[in-house]
C-alpha positions in Angstrom: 136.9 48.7 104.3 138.3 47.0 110.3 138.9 47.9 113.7 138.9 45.2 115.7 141.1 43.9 118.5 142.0 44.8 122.2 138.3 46.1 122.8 136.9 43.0 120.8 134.1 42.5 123.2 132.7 46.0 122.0 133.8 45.8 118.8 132.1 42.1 118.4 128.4 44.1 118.8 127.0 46.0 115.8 126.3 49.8 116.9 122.9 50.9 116.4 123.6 54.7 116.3 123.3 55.8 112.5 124.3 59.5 111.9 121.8 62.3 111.7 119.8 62.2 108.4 121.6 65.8 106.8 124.9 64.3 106.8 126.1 64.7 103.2 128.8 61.9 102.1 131.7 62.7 99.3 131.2 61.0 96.1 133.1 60.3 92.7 132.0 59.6 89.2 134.4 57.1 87.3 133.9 57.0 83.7 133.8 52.6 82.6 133.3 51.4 79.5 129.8 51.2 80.3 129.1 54.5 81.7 129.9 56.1 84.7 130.5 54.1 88.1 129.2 56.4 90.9 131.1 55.7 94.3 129.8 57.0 97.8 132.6 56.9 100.6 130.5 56.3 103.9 132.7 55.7 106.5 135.1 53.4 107.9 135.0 50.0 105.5 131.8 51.0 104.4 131.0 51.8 100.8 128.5 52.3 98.1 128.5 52.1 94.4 125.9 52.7 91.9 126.4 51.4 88.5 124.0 50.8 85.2 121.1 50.8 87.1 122.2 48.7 90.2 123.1 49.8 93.9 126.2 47.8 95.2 126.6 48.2 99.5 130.5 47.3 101.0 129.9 46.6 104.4 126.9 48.1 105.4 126.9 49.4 109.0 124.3 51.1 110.9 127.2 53.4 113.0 127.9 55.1 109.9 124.5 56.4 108.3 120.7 55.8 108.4 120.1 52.8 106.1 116.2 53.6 106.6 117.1 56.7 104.1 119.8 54.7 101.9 119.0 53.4 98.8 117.8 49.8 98.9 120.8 47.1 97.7 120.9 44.7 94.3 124.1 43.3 96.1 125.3 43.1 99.3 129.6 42.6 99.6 130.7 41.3 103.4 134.4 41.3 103.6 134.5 39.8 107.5 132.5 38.7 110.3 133.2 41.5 112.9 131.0 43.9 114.1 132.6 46.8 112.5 131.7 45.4 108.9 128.9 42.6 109.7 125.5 44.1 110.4 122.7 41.7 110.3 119.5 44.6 111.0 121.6 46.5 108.4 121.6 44.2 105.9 117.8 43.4 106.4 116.8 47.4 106.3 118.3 47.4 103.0 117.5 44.1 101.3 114.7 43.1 99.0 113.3 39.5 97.8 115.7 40.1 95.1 119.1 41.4 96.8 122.4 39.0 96.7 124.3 38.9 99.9 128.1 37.8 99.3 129.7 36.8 102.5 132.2 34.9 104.4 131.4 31.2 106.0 132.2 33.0 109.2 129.3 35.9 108.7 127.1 33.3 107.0 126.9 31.7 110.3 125.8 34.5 112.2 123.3 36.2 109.9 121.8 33.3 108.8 121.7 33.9 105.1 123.2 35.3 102.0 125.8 33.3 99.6 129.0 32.1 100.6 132.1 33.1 98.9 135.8 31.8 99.6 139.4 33.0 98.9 139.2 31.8 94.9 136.2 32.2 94.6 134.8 34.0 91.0 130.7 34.3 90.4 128.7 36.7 88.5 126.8 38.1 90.4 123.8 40.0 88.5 126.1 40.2 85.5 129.1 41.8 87.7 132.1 39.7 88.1 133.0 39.2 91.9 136.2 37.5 93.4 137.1 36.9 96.4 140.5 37.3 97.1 142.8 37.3 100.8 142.7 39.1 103.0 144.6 38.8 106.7 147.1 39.7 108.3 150.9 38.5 108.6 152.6 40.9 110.7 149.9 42.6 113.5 148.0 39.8 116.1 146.3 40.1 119.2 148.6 37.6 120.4 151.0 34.8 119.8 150.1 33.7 116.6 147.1 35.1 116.8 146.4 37.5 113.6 143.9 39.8 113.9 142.8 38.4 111.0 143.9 35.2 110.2 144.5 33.7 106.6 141.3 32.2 104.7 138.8 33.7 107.2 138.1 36.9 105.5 137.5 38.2 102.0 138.9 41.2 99.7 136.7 41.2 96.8 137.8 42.4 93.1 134.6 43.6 91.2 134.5 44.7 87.6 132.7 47.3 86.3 132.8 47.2 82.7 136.1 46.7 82.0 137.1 48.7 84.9 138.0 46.5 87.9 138.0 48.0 91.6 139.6 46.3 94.1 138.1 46.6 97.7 140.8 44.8 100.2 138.7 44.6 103.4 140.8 44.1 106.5 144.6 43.2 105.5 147.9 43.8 105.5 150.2 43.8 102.4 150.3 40.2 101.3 151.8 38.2 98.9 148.2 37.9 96.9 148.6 41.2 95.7 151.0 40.3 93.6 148.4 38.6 91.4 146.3 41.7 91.2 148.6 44.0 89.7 146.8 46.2 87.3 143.6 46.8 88.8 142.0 50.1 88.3 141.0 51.3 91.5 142.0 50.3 94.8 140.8 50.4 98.3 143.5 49.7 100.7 142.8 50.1 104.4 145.4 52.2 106.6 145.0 51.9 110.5 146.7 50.3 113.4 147.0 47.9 115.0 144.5 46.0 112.8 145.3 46.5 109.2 148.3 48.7 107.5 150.6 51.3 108.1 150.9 53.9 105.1 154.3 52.3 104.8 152.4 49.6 104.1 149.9 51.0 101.9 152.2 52.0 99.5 153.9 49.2 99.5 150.7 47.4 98.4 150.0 50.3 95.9 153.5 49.9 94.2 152.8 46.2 93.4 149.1 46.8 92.7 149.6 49.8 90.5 146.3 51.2 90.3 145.1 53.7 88.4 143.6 55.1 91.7 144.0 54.6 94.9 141.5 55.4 97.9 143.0 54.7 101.2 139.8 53.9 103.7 139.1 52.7 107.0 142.2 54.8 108.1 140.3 56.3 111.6 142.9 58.9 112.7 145.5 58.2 110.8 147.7 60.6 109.1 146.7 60.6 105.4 149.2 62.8 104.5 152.1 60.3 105.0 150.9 58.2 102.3 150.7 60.9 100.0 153.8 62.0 100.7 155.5 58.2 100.4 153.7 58.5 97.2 154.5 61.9 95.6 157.0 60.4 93.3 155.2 57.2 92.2 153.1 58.9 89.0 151.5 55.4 88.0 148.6 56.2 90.7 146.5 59.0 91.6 146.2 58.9 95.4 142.6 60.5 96.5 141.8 61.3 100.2 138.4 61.0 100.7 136.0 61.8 103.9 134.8 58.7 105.6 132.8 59.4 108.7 
């Protein structure tokens, strides 16, 4: 919320190519305790959210719109150091003096700045609470034991809103760590191959997460369809496809 894997080389390099300036991007209003949490579904692991004021970017990557036209960031979220998620001119077109850039040790090290946050890890981060939570994979690698994302490297992150907490996995699979976030209110899961889940997968996760919604994102071509389908008879979540370029 990433594709990485057996064209890594390409993949490493942050794309340049942002998206004609008309393109329109789906949004949804979510009603918190302290008004309405306005969420902009960009494309691939990249989000946005506006809330009281403040403009929250998820992975910020040039490939998916024209940050010169995007609103400028209070915080910045990093999930993962690959190019599909870490964009350093990105990240610069939309920071000010006063932006907060959360980030991995891993994308820390190759952008030079911003504030490091680990698996664990809880701050406030202009008064929004941010953890850092797992995120890797157990069953899909690029080789012998060789995880596309292996454990510790990369962060989820579990922000709250209010009282209204919204859980943005970045690259994983299913893991055992979801157990302890059972109860959050919206989720973002990812759903592609080989590098994150299936939508068997995905609704696996979303059974032991329970949320009250769930966005599946950086699902490429998948078939959305199929986790809507596993999940027709699971009533406890409200299961939203959204358009992510």
């Amino acid at each position: 919320m990433s594709t990485l894997g057996l064209t890594l080389s390409s993949l490493l390099l942050t794309c340049s190519v942002a998206l004609p300036a008309e393109t329109e991007f789906e949004t949804d209003a979510i009603s918190t305790s302290k008004g309405d949490l306005k969420i902009t579904f960009i494309g691939h692991g990249t989000l946005m959210f506006e809330f009281g004021g403040m403009v929250i970017h998820v992975d910020p990557v040039s490939r998916y719109a024209d940050y010169s036209k995007m609103p400028k960031a209070d915080v910045v979220l990093v999930t993962h150091e690959h190019g599909d998620h870490l964009d350093k001119e990105t990240i610069e077109k939309i920071a000010t003096k006063d932006t907060v850039v959360v980030l991995t040790e891993a994308c820390k090290e190759r952008s030079q700045a911003g504030e490091v946050m680990k698996n664990g890890d809880v701050k406030n981060v202009k008064g929004l609470k941010i953890e850092a939570v797992p995120a890797y994979n157990i069953v899909h690698m690029r080789g012998p034991e060789r995880p596309f994302h292996p454990k510790g490297a990369g962060n989820g992150y579990v922000i709250t809103f209010g009282k209204t907490r919204v859980y943005v996995a970045g690259d994983t699979e299913n893991i055992p760590e979801m157990s302890k976030l059972a109860g959050v209110d919206i989720a973002f899961l990812p759903m592609n191959l080989p590098y994150t889940m299936t939508p068997e997968m995905v609704a696996d996760a979303a059974k032991t997460l329970k949320p009250k919604i769930l966005y599946p994102y950086h699902f490429g071509k998948t078939d959305t369809s199929k986790l809507v389908d596993l999940l027709k008879d699971f009533k406890d979540t409200d299961v939203r496809i959204r358009k992510l370029q």
